[in-house]
C-alpha atoms as one frame of an Amber mdcrd trajectory, in Angstrom:
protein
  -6.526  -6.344  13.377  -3.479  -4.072  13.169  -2.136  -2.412   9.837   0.898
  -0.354   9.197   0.492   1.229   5.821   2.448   2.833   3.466  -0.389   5.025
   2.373   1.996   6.822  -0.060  -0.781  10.136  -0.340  -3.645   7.893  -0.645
  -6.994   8.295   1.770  -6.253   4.822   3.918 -10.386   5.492   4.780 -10.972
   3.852   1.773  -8.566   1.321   2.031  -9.959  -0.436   5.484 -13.469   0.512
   4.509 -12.604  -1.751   1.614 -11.408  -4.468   4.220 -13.899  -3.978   6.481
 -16.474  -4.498   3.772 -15.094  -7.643   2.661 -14.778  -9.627   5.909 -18.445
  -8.149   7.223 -19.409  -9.799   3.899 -17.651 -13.239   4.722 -18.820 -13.291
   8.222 -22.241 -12.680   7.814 -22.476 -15.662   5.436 -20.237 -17.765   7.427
 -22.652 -17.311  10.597 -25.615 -16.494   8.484 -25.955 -13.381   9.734 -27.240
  -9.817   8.935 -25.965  -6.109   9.282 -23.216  -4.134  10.035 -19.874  -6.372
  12.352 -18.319  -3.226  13.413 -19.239  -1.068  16.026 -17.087   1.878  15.620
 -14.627   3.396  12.858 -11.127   2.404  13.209  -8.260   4.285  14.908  -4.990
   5.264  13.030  -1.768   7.011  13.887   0.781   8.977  12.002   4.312   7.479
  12.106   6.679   9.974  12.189   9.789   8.670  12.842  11.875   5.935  13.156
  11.448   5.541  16.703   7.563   5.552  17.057   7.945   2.895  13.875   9.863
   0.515  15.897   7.511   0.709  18.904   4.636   0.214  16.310   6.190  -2.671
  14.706   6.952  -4.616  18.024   3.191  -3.629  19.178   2.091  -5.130  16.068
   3.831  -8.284  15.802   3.957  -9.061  19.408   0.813  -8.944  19.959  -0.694
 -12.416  19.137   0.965 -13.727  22.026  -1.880 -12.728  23.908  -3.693 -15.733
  21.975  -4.024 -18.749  23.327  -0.925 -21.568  21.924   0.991 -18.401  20.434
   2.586 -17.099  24.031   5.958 -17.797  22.986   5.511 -18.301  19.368   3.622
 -15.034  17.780   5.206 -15.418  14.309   3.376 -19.082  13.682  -0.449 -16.866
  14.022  -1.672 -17.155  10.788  -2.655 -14.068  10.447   0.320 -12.078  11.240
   3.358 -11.267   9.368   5.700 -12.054  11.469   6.680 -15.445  10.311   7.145
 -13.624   6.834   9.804 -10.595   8.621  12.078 -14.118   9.771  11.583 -16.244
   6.347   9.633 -18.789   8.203   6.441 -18.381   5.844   5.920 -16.872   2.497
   3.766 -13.842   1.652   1.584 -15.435  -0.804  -0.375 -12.614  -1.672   2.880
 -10.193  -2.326   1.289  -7.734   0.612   4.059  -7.409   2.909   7.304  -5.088
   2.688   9.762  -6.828   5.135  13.178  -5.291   3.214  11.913  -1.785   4.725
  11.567  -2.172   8.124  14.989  -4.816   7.921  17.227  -2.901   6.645  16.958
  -0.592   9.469  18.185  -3.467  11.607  21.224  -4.616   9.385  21.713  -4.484
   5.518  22.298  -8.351   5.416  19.306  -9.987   5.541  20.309 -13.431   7.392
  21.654 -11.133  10.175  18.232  -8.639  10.231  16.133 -11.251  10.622  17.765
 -12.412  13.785  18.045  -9.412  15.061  14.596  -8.366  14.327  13.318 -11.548
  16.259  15.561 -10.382  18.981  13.881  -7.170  19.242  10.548  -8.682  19.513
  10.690 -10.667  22.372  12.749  -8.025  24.266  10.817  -5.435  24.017   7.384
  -5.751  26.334   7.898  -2.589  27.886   7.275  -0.949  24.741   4.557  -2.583
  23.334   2.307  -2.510  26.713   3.042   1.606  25.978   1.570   1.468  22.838
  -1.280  -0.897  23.843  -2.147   1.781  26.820  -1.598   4.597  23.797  -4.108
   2.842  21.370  -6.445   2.020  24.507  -6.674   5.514  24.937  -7.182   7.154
  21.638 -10.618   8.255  20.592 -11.858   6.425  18.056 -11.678   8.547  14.923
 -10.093   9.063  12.008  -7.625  12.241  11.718  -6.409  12.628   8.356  -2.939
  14.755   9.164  -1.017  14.345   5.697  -1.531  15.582   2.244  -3.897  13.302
  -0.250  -3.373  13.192  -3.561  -6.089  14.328  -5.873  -7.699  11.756  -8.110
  -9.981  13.533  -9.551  -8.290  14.798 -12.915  -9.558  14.044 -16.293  -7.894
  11.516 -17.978  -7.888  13.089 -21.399  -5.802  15.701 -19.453  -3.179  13.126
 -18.549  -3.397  12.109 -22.117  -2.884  15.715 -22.864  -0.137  16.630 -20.497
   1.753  12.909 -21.587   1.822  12.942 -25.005   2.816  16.281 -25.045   5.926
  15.829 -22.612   6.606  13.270 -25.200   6.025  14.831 -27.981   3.972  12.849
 -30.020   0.622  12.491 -31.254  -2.514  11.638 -29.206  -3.083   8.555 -31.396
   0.132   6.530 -31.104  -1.642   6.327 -27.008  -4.080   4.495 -28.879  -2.057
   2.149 -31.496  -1.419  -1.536 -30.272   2.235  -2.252 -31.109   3.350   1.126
 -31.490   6.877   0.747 -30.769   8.108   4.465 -30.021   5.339   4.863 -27.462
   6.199   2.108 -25.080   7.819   4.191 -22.680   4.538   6.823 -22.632   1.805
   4.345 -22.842   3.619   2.527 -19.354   3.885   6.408 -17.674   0.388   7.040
 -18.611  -0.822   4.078 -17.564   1.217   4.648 -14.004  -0.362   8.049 -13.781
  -4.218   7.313 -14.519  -3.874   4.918 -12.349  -2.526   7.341  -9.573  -4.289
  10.353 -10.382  -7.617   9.293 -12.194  -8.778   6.453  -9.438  -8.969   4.026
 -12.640  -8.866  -0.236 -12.778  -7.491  -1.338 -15.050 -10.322  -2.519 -17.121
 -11.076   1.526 -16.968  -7.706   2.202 -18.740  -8.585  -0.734 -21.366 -11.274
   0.852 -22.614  -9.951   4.625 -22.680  -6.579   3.012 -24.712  -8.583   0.247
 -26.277  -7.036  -2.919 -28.474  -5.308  -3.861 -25.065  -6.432  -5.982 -22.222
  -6.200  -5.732 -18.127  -2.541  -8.008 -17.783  -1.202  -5.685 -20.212  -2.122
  -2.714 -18.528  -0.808  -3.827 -15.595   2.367  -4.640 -16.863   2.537  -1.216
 -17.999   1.518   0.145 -14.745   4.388  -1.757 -12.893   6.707  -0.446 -15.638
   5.635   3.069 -15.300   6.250   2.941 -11.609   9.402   2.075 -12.341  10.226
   4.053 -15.145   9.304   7.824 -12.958  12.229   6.840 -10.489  14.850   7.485
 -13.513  16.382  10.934 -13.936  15.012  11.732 -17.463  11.161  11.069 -15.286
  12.115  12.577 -12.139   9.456  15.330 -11.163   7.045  14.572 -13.679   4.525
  13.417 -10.611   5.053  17.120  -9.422   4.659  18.708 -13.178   2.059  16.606
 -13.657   0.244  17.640 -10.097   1.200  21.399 -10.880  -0.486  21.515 -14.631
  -3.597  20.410 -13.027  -3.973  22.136  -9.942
């Protein structure tokens, strides 16, 4: 299997141990089976530009032509996401970020897609590179960017939140209080991204709310640290507790 993730700080370690976890699980008791299903740990490589993520991308999606009844038509493999990057197939699960990668190829979608499906089957050169490249590479993991520390307290969040705005440590706490939409959705956001907390973990530190709620909140604290009255609260927020 082939991933390229948007690991946004996060340790991707966890990530495909989590996978790798999962599908062990679901093939040992689809074969009735015992013990570990993979040999070694997975490979990764930084993307650093543009250029090595086009070469990735091709390598990625071209590659289930190598399977049997998919030599000229990779993007009807189940499990790749290629039919999803032409609009043949919908990403169910919400997983996939085509808009990124497409844009780079036009800005109107109709006309990316083509040309995205163009670039796939002309570029063979480039993806036997990458398959020599991956061939090649030991098989470790080499963590070679920055990850974010999860670690804080999240009565310091609480803390450093209500303070920025300005208001007591108990309106956090109060169901329907209307002035502290805005904070409850940021802190929510930020435990989330800083604390390593579910949902259900949040639930009970704000209590009288349930898990949908809190990720509603969490999508609208996202959201809400993009606007200019937010911007560089991450970074405050990451300097106050280093």
């Amino acid at each position: 299997a082939h991933f390229i993730i948007d690991a946004n700080g996060a340790d991707i370690s966890k990530i495909l141990h989590f996978i790798n976890y999962k599908y062990a699980m679901y093939f040992n008791k689809r074969h009735k089976r015992h013990g570990h299903l993979f040999q070694d740990r997975f490979k990764s490589k930084i993307v650093k530009d543009d250029r090595y993520l086009f070469a990735l991308t091709a390598y990625v999606h071209y590659n289930a032509t190598d399977i049997k009844g998919y030599e000229t038509n990779p993007q009807d493999y189940p499990f790749s996401s290629l039919g999803i990057f032409l609009a043949e197939k919908k990403d169910e699960y919400q997983l996939i970020d085509d808009e990124f990668i497409l844009s780079m190829f036009s800005l109107k979608e109709a006309a990316a897609r083509t040309m995205y499906k163009d670039f796939i089957f002309k570029v063979k050169s480039v993806v036997d590179a990458q398959r020599e490249e991956f061939k090649n590479e030991p098989t470790e993991y080499r963590s070679m960017r920055t990850v974010l520390v999860r670690d804080i307290s999240p009565e310091r969040i609480i803390e450093i939140i209500t303070e920025k705005f300005n208001m007591d440590k108990l309106m956090i706490r109060i169901k329907r209080a209307k002035n502290a939409k805005e904070a409850k959705a940021v802190l929510c956001f930020v435990l989330r991204k800083f604390c390593d907390l579910k949902c259900a973990d949040i639930c009970r530190i704000l209590g009288n709310t349930g898990q949908a709620n809190v990720s509603r909140l969490c999508t609208i604290g996202r959201e809400l640290v993009k606007e200019e009255k937010y911007k560089g609260l991450v970074d405050e927020i990451l300097k106050m507790c280093a």
